[in-house]
N, C-alpha and C positions, 0 to 999 in steps of 0.2 A: 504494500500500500504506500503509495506515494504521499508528499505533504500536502496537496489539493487534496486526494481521494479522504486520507485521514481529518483533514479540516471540514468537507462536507458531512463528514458521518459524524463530525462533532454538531456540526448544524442541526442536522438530522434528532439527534440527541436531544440537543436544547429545546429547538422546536416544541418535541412530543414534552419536554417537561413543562414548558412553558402553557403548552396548551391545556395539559391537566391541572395547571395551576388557574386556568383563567375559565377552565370549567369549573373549577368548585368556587371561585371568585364570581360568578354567575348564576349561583341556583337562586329561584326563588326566595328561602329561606336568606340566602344572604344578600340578597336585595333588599328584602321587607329589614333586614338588621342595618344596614344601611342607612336607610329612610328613616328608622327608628332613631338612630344614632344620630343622625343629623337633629331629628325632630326636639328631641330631649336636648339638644346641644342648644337649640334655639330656644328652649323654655327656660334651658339655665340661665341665658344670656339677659334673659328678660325678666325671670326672679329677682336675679343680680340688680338687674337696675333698679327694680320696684321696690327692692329694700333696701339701695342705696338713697333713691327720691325720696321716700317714707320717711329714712333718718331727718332729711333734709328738712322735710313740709313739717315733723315734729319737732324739731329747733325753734323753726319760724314761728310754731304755735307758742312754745313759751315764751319766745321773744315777744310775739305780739300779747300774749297774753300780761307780761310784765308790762309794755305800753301802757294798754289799756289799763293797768292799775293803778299808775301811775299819773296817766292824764285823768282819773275820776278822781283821786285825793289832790291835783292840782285843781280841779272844777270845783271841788268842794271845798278849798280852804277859798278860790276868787270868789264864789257866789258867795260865801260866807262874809266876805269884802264888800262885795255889792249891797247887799244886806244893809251892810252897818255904814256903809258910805249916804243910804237913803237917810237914814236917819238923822244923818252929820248934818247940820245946818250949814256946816265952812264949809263942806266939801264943792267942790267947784261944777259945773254941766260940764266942762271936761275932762274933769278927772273919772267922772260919772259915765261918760260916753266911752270913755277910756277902759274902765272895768268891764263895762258892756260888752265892748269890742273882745278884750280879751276871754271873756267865759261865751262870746260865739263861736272864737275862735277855738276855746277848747272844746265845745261841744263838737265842732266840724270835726277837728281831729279824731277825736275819741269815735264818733260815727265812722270814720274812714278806717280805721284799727279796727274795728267790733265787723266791720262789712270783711274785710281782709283776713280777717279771724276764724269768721264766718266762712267766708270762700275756702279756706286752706283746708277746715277742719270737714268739710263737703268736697273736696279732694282728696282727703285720705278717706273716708269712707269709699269712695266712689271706686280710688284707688285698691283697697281692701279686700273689696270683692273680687277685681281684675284679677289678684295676687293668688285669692281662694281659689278661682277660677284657673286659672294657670298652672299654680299648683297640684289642682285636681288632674286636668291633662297630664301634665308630667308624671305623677303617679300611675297613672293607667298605662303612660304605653310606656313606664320601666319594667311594669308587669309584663307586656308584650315583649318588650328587647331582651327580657330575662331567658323566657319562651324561645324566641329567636336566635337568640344566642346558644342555647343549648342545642337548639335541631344544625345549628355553624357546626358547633362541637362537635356531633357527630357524625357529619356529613364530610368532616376533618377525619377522623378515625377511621371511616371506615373508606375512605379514599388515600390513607397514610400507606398503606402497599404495595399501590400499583404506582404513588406519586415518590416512596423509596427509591423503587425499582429504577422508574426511568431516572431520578439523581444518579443514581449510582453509573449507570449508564451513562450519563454524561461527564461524569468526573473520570471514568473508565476512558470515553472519548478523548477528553482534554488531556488524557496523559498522553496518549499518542501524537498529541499534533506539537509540531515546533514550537517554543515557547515564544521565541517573536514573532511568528506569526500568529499564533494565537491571540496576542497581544493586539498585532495590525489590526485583526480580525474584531476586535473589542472595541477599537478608538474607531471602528466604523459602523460597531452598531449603537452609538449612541446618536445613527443621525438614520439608522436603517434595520427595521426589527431585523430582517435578512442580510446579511452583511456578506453573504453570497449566491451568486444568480448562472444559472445556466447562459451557456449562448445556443439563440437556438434558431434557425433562420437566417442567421447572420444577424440576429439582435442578440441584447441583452433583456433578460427575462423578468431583472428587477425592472428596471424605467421603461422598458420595450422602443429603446433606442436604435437605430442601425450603427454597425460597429464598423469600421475599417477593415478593409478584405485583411490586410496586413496583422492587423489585432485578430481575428479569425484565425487567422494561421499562427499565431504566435498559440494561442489558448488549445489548439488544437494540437500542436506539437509539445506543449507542454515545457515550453519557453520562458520558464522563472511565476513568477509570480505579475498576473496580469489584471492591473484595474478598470471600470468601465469608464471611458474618457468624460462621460456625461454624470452620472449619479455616485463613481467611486467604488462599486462592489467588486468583489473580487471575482472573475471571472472563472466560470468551471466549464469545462469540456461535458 
């Protein structure tokens, strides 16, 4: 066996492992674990936020909450001003219109805190439920990917035999072919599942190129190591 003949029966090799690895990367079952997986990935992503926002909206509420304390014992100590300013004879219509102004202006504020209070604390509720809600999905289909995952596992097991087999078969391959070309053989399949093509018509069988009469006879004569001028595979007789 020459190092083209031993290099395609390493193809040949890989191939078949390859394929039984992309059929059991294909059944059903591991689709559905798939979908699953992604699916749960996206409920995580979005617990995560919802109890990162939550933390948030609950800050806000004590903060507004201390506001609002604070602007009702400021309200209550001006009207309490206001009050005793009625009664002052000295006290001035301005100093009068003055106090006025200011317990409007606390009232305005304290309204605009208490609406904001209000809204925040109607966003964590609302939020709340979202969370319940999400949560609950999440739960059901961990119960499903559990399921899923166990029919992977097995469908792993009882595929681990025949997907041994052809490993070994191809490490068995790899030891016969040149080690740099082997090598060649690698830096061209990370641009070509097949990193070798028949000539077959006077094309190449990976790109379905025409080849040079010249390139023909060289591949056919068995003239070193021949690559296809257009896509780069390695050309086999």
């Amino acid at each position: 066996m020459n190092k083209l003949d031993a290099l395609w029966h390493y193809q040949q090799a890989e191939l078949e492992t390859e394929r039984l690895e992309a059929k059991l990367k294909s059944t059903p079952s591991r689709q559905k674990l798939n979908r699953l997986y992604a699916f749960l990935s996206e409920q995580q992503s979005a617990i995560a936020s919802i109890q990162k926002n939550m933390e948030a909206k609950k800050q806000t509420v004590d903060k507004l909450q201390g506001q609002v304390e604070e602007l009702e014992h400021k309200y209550e100590l001006e009207l309490s001003e206001f009050e005793i300013m009625k009664g002052d004879d000295e006290c001035t219509a301005a100093e009068m219109t003055e106090s006025r102004k200011s317990v409007e202006r606390l009232i305005k504020n304290m309204d605009s805190a208490r609406r904001e209070l209000f809204d925040t604390v109607a966003w964590i509720e609302k939020t709340m439920a979202e969370y319940k809600d999400t949560y609950s999905k999440a739960a059901k289909a961990k119960k499903e990917y559990d399921v899923a995952r166990a029919e992977c596992e097995k469908e792993a097991n009882d595929a681990k035999p025949e997907l041994d087999k052809a490993k070994a078969e191809q490490a068995k391959a790899a030891a016969g072919v040149d080690k740099e070309l082997l090598a060649r053989y690698k830096r061209i399949k990370s641009h070509h599942a097949m990193p070798m093509a028949r000539v077959e018509n006077n094309q190449c069988s990976g790109c379905n190129m025409s080849l040079p009469t010249s390139t023909v006879k060289r591949v056919a004569a068995g003239d070193g190591i021949v690559e296809c001028e257009n896509c780069g595979r390695i050309l086999y007789a």
